[in-house]
C-alpha positions in Angstrom: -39.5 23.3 -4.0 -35.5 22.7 -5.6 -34.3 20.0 -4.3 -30.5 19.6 -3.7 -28.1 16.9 -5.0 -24.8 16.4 -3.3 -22.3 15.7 -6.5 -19.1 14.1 -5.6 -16.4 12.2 -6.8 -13.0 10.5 -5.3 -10.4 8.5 -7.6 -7.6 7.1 -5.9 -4.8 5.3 -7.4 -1.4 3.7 -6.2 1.2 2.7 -8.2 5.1 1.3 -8.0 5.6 1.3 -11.2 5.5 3.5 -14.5 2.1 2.5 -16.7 2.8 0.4 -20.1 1.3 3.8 -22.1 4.0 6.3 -20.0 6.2 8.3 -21.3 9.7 7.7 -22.3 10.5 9.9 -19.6 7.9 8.9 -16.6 9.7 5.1 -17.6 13.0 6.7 -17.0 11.7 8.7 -13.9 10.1 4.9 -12.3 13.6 3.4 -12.7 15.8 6.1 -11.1 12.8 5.5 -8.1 13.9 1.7 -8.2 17.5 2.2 -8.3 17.0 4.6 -5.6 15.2 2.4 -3.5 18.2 -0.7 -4.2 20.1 1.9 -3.0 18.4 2.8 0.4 18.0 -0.7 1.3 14.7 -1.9 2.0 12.3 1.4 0.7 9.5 1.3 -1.9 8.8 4.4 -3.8 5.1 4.5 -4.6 3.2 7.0 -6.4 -0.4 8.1 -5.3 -2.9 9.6 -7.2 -5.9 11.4 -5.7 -8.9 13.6 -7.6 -11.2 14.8 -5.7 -14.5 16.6 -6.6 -15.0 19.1 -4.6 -11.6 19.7 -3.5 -10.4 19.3 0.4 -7.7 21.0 2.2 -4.3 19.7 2.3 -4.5 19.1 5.7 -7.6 17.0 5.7 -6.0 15.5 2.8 -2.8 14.7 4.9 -5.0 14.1 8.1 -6.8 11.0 5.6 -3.4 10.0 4.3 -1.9 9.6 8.0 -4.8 7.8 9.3 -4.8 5.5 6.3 -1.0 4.4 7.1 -2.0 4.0 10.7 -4.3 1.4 9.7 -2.1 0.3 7.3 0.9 -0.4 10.1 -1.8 -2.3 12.4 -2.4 -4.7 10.1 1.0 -5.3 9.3 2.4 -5.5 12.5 -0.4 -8.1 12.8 0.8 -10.2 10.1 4.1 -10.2 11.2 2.9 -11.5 14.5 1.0 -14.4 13.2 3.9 -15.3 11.0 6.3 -15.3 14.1 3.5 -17.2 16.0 3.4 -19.3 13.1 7.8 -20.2 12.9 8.0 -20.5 16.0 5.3 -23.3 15.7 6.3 -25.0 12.7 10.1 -24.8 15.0 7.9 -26.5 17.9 5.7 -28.9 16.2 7.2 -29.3 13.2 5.2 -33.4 13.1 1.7 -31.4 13.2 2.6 -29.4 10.1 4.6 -32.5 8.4 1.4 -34.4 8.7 -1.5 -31.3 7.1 1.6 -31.0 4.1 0.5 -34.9 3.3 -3.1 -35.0 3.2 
């Protein structure tokens, strides 16, 4: 009886800048990205890097990559809650934080 062995492999990688071993011209590409960003205002160019073994479609590629910001935006917009919960407390009862900032 063969027995069947499912072989895969996923490398993912995310960067915002150019790699200390890049090119000349990948060094030149990253800062064009930043001054394009200080241009737009408040956008971050990032760069993503995916190898997958087998290989998906594009879509379910896509599909992962949408669901993945999703996420991504939930937690945020739950950060910026508790930091706004957080002002607006510090603004309110600023003597209970005075106090934990001198134990």
């Amino acid at each position: 009886m063969k027995v069947y062995k499912p072989e895969w492999r996923c490398t993912f990688n995310v960067s915002e800048d150019a790699e200390e071993s890049a090119s000349w011209k990948a060094r030149l590409a990253w800062r064009l990205r930043k001054f394009a960003d200080r241009m737009d205002g408040d956008s971050r160019t990032f760069k993503l890097e995916c190898n997958l073994t087998p290989e998906i479609s594009q879509q379910d590629f896509s599909t992962c990559l949408g669901k993945g910001f999703e996420v991504t935006h939930s937690l945020l917009t739950q950060l910026a809650h508790q930091a706004a919960c957080e002002d607006v407390m510090r603004d309110a009862k600023a003597e209970l934080y005075e106090e934990g900032e001198q134990r």
